[in-house]
N, C-alpha and C positions, 0 to 999 in steps of 0.2 A: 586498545586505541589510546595514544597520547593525548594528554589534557591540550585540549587549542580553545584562542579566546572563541567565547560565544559570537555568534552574529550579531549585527548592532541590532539594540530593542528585546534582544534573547537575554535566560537568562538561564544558569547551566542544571539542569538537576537527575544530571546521571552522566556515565561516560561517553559524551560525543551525543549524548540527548537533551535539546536545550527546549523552551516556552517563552513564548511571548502573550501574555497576558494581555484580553482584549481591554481596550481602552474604559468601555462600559461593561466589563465583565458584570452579569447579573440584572441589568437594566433588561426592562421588555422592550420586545421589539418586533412589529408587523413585517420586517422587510424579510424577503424571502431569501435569506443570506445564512450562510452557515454557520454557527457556532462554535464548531470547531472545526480547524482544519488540522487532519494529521498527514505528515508527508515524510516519506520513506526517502532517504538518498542514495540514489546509485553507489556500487563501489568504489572506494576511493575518491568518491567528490568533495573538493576542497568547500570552505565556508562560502568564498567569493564564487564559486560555482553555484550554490546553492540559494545564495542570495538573489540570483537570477531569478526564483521562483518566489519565494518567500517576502518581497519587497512588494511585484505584482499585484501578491496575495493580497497583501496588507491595502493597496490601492484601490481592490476591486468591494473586498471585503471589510471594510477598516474596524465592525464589531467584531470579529471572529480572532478565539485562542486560535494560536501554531501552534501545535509539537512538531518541531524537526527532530528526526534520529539519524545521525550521518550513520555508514557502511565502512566500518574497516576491509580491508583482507583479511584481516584473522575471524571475522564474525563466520564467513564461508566456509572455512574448518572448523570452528568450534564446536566443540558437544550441545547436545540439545539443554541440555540444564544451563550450559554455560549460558547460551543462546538466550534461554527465557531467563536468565537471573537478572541480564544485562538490561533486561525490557524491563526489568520491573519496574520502575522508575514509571514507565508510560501505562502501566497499569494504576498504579497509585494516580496519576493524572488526568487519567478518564473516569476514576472514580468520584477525582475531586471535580470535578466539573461535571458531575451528576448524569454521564455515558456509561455508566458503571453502579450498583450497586453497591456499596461500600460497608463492612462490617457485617450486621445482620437483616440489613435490607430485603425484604418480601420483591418475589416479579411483580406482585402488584403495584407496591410503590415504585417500580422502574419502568414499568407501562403506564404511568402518567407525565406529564410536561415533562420532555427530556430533549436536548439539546439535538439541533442538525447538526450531522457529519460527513463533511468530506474526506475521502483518502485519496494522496495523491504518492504511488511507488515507481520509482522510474529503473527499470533494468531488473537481471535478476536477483542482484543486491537487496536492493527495494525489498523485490518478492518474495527474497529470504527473512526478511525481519518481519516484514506483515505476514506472511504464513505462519510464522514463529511465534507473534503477537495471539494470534487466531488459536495455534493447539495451548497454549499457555493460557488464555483465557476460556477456551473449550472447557482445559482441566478445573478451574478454577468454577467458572459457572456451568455446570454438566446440564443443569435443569432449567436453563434461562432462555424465556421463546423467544424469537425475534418480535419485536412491536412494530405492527402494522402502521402505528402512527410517527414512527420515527422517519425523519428524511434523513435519506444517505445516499452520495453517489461515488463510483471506484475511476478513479483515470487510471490507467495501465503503459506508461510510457516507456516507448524500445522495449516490449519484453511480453511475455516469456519466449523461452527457445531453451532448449536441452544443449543445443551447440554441441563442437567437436575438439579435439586438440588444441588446432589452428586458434579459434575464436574463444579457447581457456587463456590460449599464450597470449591473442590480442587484448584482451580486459587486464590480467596480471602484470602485464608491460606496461600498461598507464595508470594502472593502482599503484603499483612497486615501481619506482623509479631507480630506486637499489638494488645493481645487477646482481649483487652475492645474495642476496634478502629474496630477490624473485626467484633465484636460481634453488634458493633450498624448498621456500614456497612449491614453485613448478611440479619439485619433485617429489614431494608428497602428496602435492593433488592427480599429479598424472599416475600414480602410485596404485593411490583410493581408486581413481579413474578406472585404471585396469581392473584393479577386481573386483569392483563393481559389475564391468560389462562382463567378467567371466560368470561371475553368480548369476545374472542375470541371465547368459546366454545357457549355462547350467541346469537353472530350476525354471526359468520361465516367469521369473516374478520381476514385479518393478525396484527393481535397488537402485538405479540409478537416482542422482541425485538430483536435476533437473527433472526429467520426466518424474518424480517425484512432488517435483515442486508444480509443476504442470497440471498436474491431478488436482492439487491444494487446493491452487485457485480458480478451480471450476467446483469447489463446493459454493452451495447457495449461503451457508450460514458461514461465511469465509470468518467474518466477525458477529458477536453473539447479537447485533440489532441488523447484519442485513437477511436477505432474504434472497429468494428465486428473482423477484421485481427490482431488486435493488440495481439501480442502472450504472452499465459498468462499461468505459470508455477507455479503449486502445487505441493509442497513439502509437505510429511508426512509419518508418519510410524503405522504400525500395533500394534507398542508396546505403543500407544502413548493414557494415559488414561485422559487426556483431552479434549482431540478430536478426538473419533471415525473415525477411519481408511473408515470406506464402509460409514459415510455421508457425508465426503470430498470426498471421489469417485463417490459417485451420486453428490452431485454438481458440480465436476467437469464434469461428462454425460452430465447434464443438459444443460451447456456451452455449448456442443459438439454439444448435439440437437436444441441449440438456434441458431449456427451457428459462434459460438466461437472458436478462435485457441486455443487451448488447448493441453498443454501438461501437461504429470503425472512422478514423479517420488519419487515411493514408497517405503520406509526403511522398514525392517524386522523390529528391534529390539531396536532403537533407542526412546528415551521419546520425550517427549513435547517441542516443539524448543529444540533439543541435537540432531540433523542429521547432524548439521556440524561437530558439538564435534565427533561423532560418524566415520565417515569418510569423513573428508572434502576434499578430494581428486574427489571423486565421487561428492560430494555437489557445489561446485564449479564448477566443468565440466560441473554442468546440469544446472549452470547460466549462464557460458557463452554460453553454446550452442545454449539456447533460445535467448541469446541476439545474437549468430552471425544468427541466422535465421532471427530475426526482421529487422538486416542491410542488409542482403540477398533479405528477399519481400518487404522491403523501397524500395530498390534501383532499386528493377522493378517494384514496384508502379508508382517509380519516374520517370523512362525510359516509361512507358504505357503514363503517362499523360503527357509527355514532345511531345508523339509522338499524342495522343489529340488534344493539342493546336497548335500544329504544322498544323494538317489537318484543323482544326479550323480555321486556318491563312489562 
């Protein structure tokens, strides 16, 4: 990904992964607001697209760190090593903001006062780098249980969907604006593409790389602090012709039947990441609301296990 300036109030500490450092980074604080906010960019979205989200943020939130990590094209192809080396950067920054363990750190001391987290992934882009995020810190903390007492909530916006062709050439055509650049692109994804679905149609097993990614994030420990509870919000719309409307609603079922908090909330009329554009009034209500839920069953998570340890004693 080419070096671009950071978003204003950002400041750059990896490629195309920037932080904005909260005002009172460190100060206590009663209010039931996030600490950090980590947000995934769709493929190909420019800084001024993203600022869409990230200013908001800043207005709803005005304590909470951002990491933004923008989506190349090339992130889509790259090797899984590549993939997780690129994140490092956001490993090292969840650590430093005590979401992470760092050095030789005990779970015990990271199952104490540890910072709320939101995540916010928009498209399959998004859910490429936070699945990424997730087996890279899997490998990294193998033995780390999720804490009951951490708040966290997932917004999932335009996505997932495995998609086809069609809807590979619609997203590569507004990632890659360079007909000769997409044209090589195209054809090494539709390449992988094919024999992917042969293998798969072959053995039976899941190669494909979406349906892949699909799987991902219907694990419960997607990231090493959430859980089965951790409440996880899909945003999407009917008019949206990148991402079929009724396969983000069966994956979102899916959740539901795996035993996932799941929530839905579905736009008429609105395209492909454009539901905030479309009415951010309503888009917004239905972030925070997931997120005051998740401080809602933290805080009697946290009151159950407090009353545990207590009988414990």
């Amino acid at each position: 990904m080419s070096r671009t300036r950071p978003p204003a109030g950002f400041v750059a500490i990896g490629d195309g992964i920037y932080i904005s450092l909260a005002p009172t980074s460190g100060a206590a604080t009663n209010e039931p607001a996030p600490h950090v906010i980590l947000i995934f960019g769709w493929m190909g979205a420019q800084t001024r697209h993203l600022q869409n989200y990230t200013r908001p943020y800043a207005e709803l939130y005005p304590n909470a760190t951002q990491i933004l990590v923008k989506c190349g094209p090339s992130f889509i192809y790259t090797s899984e090593r590549g993939k997780q080396k690129r994140l490092l950067p956001v490993v090292d920054a969840l650590e430093a903001l005590d979401c992470l363990p760092a050095g030789t750190a005990s779970a015990k001391d990271v199952n104490g006062a540890r910072p709320r987290v939101l995540i916010h992934a928009f498209s399959n882009g998004g859910c490429s780098q936070l699945t990424s995020l997730g087996r890279l810190l899997s490998a990294k903390y193998p033995s780390l249980p999720p804490s009951e007492r951490l708040v966290s909530a997932l917004v999932l916006d335009s996505c997932p969907s495995a998609g086809d062709v069609r809807t590979i050439y619609a997203a590569f055509r507004i990632a890659i604006p360079n007909l000769v650049a997409r044209s090589m692109v195209l054809a090494f994804i539709y390449l992988a593409h094919a024999i992917r679905l042969c293998l798969s149609m072959a053995f039976g097993k899941q190669v494909m790389v979406m349906e892949y990614l699909k799987a991902q994030l219907l694990r419960p420990r997607l990231l090493p602090w959430m859980n089965a509870g951790t409440p996880r919000l899909y945003i999407f719309s009917k008019k949206d012709e990148l991402m079929p409307w009724k396969e983000v609603q069966q994956h979102a079922e899916s959740g539901k039947k795996a035993g996932l908090n799941v929530r839905c909330e579905l736009f008429e009329e609105s395209g492909h990441v454009a539901h905030m554009r479309l009415d951010p009034k309503r888009y917004w209500a239905s972030v925070q609301d997931v997120w005051e839920v998740a401080c809602r069953e933290g805080q009697s998570e946290g009151a159950d296990s407090a009353v545990k340890k207590t009988n414990n004693d």
